[in-house]
BADREN-431816 format. One record per residue (C-alpha): z, x, y; residue number from 1. Coordinates in pm, 1 decimal. Example, Ala and Ser with C-alpha at 12.3 -4.5 7.8 and 13.67 -1.06 7.14 Angstrom:
<rs>
R|zz|xx|yy|seq
R|780.0|1230.0|-450.0|1;
R|714.0|1367.0|-106.0|2;
</rs>
This chain:
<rs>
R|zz|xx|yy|seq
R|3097.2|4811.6|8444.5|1;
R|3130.7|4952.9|8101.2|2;
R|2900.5|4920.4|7924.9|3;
R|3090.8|4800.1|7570.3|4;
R|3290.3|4563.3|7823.2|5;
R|2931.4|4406.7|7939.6|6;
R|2810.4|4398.4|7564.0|7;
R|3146.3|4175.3|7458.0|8;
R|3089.3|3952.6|7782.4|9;
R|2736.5|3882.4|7649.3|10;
R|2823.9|3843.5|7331.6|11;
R|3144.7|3597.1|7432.2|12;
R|2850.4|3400.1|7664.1|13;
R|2629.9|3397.5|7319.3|14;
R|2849.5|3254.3|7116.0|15;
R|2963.4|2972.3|7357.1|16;
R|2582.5|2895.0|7366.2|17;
R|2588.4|2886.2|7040.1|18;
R|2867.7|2675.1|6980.1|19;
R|2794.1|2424.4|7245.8|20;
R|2447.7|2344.9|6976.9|21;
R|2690.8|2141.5|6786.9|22;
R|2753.2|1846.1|7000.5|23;
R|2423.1|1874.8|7100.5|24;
R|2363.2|1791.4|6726.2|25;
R|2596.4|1546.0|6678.8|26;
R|2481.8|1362.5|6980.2|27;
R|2151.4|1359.1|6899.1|28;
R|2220.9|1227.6|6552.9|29;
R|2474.0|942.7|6684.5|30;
R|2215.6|682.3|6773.5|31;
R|2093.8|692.0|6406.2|32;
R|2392.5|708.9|6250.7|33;
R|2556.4|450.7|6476.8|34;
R|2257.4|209.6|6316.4|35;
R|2342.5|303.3|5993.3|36;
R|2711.1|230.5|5975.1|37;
R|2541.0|-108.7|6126.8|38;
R|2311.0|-136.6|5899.9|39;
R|2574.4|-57.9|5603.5|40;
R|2834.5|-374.5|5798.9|41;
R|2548.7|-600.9|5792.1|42;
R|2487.5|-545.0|5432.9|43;
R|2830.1|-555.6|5388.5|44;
R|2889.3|-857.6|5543.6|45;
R|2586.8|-1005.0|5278.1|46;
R|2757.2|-921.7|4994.1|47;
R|3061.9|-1007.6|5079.0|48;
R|2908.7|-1394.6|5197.7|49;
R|2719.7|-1407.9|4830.5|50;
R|3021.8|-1286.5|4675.4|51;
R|3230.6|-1596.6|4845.1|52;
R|2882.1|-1845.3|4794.3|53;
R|2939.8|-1770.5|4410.2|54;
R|3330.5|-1827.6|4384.5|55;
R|3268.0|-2158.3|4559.6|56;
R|2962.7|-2261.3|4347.9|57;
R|3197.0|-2231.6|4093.6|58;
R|3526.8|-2425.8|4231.5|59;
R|3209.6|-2729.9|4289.2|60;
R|3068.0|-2668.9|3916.6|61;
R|3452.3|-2714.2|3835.2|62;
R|3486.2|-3028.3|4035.4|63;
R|3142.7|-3193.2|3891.4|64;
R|3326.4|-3141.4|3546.8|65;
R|3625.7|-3306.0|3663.0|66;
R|3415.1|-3590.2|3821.7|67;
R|3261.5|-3608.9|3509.0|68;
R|3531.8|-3669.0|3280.3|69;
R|3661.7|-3893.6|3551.6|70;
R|3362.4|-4070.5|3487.4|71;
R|3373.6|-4088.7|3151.9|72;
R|3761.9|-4215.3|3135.7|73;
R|3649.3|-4498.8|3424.8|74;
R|3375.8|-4634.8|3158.0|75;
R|3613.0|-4564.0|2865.0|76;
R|3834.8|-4793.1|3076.0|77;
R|3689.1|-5026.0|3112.4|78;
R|3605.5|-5136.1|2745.2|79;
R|3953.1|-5106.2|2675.7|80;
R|3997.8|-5351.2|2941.2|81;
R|3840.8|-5620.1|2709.8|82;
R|4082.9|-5541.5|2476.1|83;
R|4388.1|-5561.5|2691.0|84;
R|4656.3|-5803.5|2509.6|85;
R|4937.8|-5789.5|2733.9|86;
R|5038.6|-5765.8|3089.5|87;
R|5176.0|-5412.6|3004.8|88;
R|4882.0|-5271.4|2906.8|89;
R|4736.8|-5429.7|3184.2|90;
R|4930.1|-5313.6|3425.1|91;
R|4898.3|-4952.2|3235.8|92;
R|4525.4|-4961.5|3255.2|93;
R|4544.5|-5069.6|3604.0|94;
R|4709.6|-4722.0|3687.1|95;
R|4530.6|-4491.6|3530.7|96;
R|4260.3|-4644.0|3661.1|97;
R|4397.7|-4593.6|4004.3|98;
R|4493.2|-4236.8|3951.7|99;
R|4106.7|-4167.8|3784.7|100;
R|4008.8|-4328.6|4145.9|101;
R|4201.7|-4099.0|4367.2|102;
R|4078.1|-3809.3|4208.4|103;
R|3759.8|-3909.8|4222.7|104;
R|3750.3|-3948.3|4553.2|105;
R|3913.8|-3617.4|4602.9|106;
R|3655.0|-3472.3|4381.3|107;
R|3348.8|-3564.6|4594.6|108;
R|3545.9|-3509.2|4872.2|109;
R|3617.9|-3099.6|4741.9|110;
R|3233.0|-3120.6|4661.7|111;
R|3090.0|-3205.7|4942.1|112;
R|3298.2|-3005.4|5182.4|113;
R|3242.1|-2660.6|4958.1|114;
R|2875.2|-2790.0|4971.7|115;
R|2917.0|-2818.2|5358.9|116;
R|3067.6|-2415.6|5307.4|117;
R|2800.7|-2270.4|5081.2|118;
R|2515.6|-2387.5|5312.5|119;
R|2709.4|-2265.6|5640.7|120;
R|2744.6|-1894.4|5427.1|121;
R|2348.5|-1954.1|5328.1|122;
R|2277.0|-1989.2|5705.1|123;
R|2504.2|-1681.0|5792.5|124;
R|2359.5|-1469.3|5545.7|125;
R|1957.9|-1572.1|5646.2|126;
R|2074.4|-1472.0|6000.5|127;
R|2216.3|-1104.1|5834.4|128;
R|1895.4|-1099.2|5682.8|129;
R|1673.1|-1110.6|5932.7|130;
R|1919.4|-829.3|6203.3|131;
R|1912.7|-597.9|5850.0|132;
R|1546.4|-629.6|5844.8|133;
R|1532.6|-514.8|6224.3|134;
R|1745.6|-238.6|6217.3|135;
R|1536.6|-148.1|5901.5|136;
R|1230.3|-126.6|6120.0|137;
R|1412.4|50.8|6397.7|138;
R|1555.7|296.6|6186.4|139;
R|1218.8|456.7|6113.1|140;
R|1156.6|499.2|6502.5|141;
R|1504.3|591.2|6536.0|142;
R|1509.7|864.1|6317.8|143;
R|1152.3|1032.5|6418.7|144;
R|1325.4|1049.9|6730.4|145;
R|1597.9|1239.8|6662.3|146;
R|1391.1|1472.0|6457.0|147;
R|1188.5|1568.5|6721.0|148;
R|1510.6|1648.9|6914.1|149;
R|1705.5|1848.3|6640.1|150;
R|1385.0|2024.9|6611.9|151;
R|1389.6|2151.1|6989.5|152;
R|1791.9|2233.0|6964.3|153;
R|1686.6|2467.9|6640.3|154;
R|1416.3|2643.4|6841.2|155;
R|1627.0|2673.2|7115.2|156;
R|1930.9|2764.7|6844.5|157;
R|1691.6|2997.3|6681.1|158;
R|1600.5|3233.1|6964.7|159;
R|1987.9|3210.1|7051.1|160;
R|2096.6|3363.9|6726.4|161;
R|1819.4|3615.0|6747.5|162;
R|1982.7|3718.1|7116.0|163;
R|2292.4|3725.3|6926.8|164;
R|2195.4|3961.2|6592.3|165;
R|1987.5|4231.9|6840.9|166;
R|2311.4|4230.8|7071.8|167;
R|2522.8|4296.6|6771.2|168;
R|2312.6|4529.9|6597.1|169;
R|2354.6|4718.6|6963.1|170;
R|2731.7|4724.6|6950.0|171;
R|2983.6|4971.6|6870.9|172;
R|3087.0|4794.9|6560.6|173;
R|3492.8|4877.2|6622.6|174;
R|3436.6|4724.1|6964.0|175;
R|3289.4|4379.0|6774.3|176;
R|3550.7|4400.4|6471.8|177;
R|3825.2|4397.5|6819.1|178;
R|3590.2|4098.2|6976.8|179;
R|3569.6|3899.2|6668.3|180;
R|3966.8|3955.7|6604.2|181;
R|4043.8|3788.3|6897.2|182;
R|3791.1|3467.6|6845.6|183;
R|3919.6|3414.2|6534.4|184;
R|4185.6|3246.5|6760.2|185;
R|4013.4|3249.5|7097.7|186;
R|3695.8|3059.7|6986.4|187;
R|3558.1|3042.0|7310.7|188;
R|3807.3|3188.9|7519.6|189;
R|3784.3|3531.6|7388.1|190;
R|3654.6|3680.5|7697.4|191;
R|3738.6|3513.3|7996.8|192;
R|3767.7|3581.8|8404.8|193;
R|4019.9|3664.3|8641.5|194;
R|4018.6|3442.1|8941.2|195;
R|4273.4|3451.1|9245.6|196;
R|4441.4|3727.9|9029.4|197;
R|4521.2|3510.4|8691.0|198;
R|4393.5|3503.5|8354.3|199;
R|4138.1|3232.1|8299.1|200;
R|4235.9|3212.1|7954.5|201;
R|4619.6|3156.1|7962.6|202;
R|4674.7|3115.4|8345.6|203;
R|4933.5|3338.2|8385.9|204;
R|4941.4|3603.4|8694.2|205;
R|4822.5|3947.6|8642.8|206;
R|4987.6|4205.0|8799.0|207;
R|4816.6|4463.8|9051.3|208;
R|4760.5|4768.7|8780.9|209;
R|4588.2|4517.8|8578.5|210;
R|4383.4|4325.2|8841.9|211;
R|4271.5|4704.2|8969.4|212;
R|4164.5|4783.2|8582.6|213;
R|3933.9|4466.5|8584.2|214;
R|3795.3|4543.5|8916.4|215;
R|3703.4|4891.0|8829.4|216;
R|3557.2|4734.9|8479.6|217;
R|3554.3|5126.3|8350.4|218;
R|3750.3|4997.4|8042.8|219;
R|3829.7|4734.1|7822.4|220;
R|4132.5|4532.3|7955.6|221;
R|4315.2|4253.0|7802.5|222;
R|4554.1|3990.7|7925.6|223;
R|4914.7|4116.7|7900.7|224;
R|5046.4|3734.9|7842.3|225;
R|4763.5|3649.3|7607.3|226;
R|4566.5|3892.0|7486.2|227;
R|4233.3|3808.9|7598.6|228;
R|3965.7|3998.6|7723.6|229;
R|3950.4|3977.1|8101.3|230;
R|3642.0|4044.0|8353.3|231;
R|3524.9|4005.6|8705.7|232;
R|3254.8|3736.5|8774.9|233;
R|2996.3|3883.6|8973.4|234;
R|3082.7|3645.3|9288.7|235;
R|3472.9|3681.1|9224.3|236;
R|3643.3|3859.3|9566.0|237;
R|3707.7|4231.7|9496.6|238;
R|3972.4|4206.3|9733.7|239;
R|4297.0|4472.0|9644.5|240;
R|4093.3|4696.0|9448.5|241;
</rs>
């Protein structure tokens, strides 16, 4: 095989190491991360239960007011009473003092049920608490973890790139400015095989002048659909050349 056409099928084999580090990456990193967007919902979810403790803490202070003055006009009420001269004013009194008992009962009513709320929220949030406080303490494990791992992947990412820059460095640099043409919009498809006579790349059937050219491998040949630079795998059947 030629020799630049080997050097481009490394390099094409290289790279696709290379990229497949990424998701190697992201995989290792996804348990952590995954328990920090937890972490971040559970803290979240706090807030957000403190935020609604406070706004109903106030709608009770409100409603202690209110009871208050209710209160207040019941007593007043009933001094007047002593002073009542008519059935009118009587009857008057009598109302208002009927009204000042509805909403006083709706009053303690409103209380007590936003006191019911704000201690159900208090509950929720001591049992966000204490799930925050685990993930805390597994997040330290967590993340030694995937340390260790990312530290293996940039050994093993290390001695890849250094494959990579002494095959490079070897290269006819016109042959890698023609490799790195077509990545730009191969990516990982740059160089690809022929099986059963058809580009691995696009699919499409070669014809027999171009299946002989891979065979022989004395030159570069690329895909007439596609554009891709095509090879014979080592196992692939020779058979037509």
């Amino acid at each position: 095989m030629n020799k630049h056409l080997e050097q481009l099928i490394e390099l094409s084999h290289v790279d696709k190491e290379i990229d497949a580090f990424e998701p190697q990456i992201e995989e290792a990193n996804l348990q952590y991360e995954a328990l920090l967007a937890t972490k971040k919902s559970v803290s979240d979810d706090i807030s957000a239960l403190k935020q609604e403790i406070k706004d109903e803490q106030i709608k009770k202070h409100k409603n202690e007011l209110h009871l208050s003055e209710l209160s207040a006009k019941l007593e007043e009420n009933g001094r007047k009473s002593a002073e009542i001269k008519t059935e009118r004013e009587m009857k008057s009194l009598q109302l208002e003092e009927e009204i000042a008992k509805e909403q006083v009962n709706f009053a303690n009513e409103e209380i007590a049920r936003l006191e019911k709320l704000i201690d159900h929220k208090q509950a929720k949030i001591d049992e966000l608490e204490v799930k925050e406080t685990e993930i805390e303490s597994s997040l330290s494990s967590v993340k030694a973890d995937v340390d260790v791992k990312l530290a293996q992947i940039d050994e093993e990412r290390k001695e890849v790139f250094s494959r990579k820059e002494a095959l490079v460095g070897a290269m006819n640099q016109k042959g890698l400015s023609f490799y790195q043409k077509i990545r730009r919009w191969a990516k990982n498809t740059t160089a690809v095989p022929v099986r059963n006579q058809a580009c691995m790349g696009c699919y499409m059937a070669i014809s027999d002048k171009v299946y002989s050219d891979v065979i022989k491998g004395e030159e570069i040949t690329m895909c007439p659909h596609c554009g891709r630079i095509l090879f014979l795998e080592p196992s692939s059947d020779a058979i037509g050349a």
